[in-house]
C-alpha positions, 0 to 999 in steps of 0.5 A: 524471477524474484525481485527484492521491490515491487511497486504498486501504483494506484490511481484513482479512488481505493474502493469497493470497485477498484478493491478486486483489482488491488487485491489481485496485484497483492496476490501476485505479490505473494507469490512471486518472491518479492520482500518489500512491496511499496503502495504509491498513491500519488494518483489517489483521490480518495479512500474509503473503509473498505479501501482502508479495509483492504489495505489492512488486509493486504499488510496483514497477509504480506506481513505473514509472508515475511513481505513488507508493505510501505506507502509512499505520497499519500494526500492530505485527506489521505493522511487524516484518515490514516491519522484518525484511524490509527493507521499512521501507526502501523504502516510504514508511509514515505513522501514519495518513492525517492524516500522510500529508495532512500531509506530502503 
């Protein structure tokens, strides 16, 4: 079945050990028909470069695939990292999903 948004609601820290999982979920992504994928990080603590890593990856190959990627309700310290690494840029970040609903 296809469906036009798909949410991913992350929790926890985005890193090497939760890095499988996450990639998994994209994958499933991929092939199911989805055209907007939306990264909720409100259950987020922390990111670190290979979860940034993995995020880049993940857009860049849903991005391939005609999808689009957006995140919503990322913390303050996430934010920073997106801020010093340019990656504020080039994702598509919302407040929360209410936004992104809104906006979509």
């Amino acid at each position: 079945m296809i469906q036009y948004v798909e949410i991913i609601k992350l929790k926890g820290n985005l890193n090497a050990s939760s890095i499988p999982e996450f990639r998994k979920k994209v994958n499933e992504t991929l092939e199911n028909g989805t055209k907007v994928l939306l990264i909720d990080c409100q259950d987020v603590s922390f990111i670190d470069s290979s979860g940034l890593g993995a995020l880049v990856l993940a857009f860049k190959a849903l991005r391939a695939a005609n999808i689009r990627m957006a995140i919503c309700s990322i913390n303050e310290q996430v934010r920073i990292l997106f801020e010093l690494t340019g990656m504020d840029e080039v994702f598509e970040i919302f407040p929360n999903q209410d936004t992104f609903h809104k906006v979509l």
